[in-house]
C-alpha positions in Angstrom: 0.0 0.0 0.0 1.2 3.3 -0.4 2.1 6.5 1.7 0.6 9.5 1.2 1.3 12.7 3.3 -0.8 15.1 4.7 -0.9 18.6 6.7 -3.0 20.9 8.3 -4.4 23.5 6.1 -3.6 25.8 9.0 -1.6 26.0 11.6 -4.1 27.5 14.6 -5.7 25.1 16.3 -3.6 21.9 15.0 -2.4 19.0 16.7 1.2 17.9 17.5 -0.2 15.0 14.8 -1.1 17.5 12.0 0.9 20.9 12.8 3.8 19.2 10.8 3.7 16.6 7.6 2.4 13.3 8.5 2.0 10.0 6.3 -0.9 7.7 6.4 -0.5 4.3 4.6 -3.8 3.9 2.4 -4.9 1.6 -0.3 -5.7 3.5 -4.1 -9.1 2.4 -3.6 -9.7 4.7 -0.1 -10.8 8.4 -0.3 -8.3 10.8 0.6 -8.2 12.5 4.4 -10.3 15.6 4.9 -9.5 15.5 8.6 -6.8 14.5 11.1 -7.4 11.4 12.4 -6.4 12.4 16.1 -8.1 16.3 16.7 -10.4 16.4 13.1 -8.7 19.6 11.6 -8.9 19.9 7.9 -6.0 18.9 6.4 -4.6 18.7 2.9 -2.8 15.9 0.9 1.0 17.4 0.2 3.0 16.1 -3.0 6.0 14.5 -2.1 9.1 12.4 -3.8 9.0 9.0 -5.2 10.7 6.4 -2.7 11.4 3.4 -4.2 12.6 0.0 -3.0 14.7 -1.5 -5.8 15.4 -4.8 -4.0 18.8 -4.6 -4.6 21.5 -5.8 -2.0 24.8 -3.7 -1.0 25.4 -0.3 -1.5 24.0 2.0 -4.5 27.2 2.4 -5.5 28.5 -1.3 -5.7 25.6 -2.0 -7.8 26.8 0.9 -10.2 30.3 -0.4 -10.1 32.3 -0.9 -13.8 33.2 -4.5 -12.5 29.6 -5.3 -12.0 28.4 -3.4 -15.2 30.3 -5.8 -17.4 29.9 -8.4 -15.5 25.8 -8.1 -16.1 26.6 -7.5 -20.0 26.2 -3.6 -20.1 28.8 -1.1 -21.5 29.2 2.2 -19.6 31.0 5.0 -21.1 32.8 8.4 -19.5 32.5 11.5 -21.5 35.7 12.8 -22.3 35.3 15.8 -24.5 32.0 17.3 -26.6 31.1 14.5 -28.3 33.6 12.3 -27.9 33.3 9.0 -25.1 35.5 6.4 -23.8 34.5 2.9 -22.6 35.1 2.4 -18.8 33.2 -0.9 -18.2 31.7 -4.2 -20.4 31.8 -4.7 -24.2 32.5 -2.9 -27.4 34.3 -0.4 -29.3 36.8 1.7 -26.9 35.7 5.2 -28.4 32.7 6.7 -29.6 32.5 10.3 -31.6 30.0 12.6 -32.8 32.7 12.9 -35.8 32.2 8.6 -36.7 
């Protein structure tokens, strides 16, 4: 299910709940809070970031590594110059220019 976030549309007469962002885990199918579920204060659903859970082990970084890159077929190239690229990781040719 996912999280949404909501506030207080104002800040006189909130709750410690609803003075500040909170989440609320709800299904798509529910209706979206009109009121704090501790005081009742009319609150407002905020817009926030995308967190997602990739499932992946380790760090970000290790994942992202040039070792394991080529190691799960792909090529990764480093910009070098404007329009030009050099292969740092996996398969295939060693440059690639906008001049080819």
């Amino acid at each position: 299910m996912p999280l949404y976030t909501y506030q207080a549309i104002s800040q006189d007469r909130a709750c410690g709940n609803c003075v500040l962002p909170f989440d609320v885990m709800q299904k798509l199918a529910d209706e979206r809070l009109l009121a704090c579920p501790e005081c009742g204060h009319p609150v407002k659903k905020i817009i926030t970031a995308v967190h997602l859970n990739t499932g992946t082990t380790g760090s970000p970084s290790s994942t992202l590594s040039e070792k394991n890159i080529a190691k799960n077929g792909f090529t990764q190239y480093r910009k070098v110059a404007k329009g030009h690229y050099e292969k740092t990781a996996g398969k295939g040719p060693d440059t690639i220019s906008a001049d080819d």
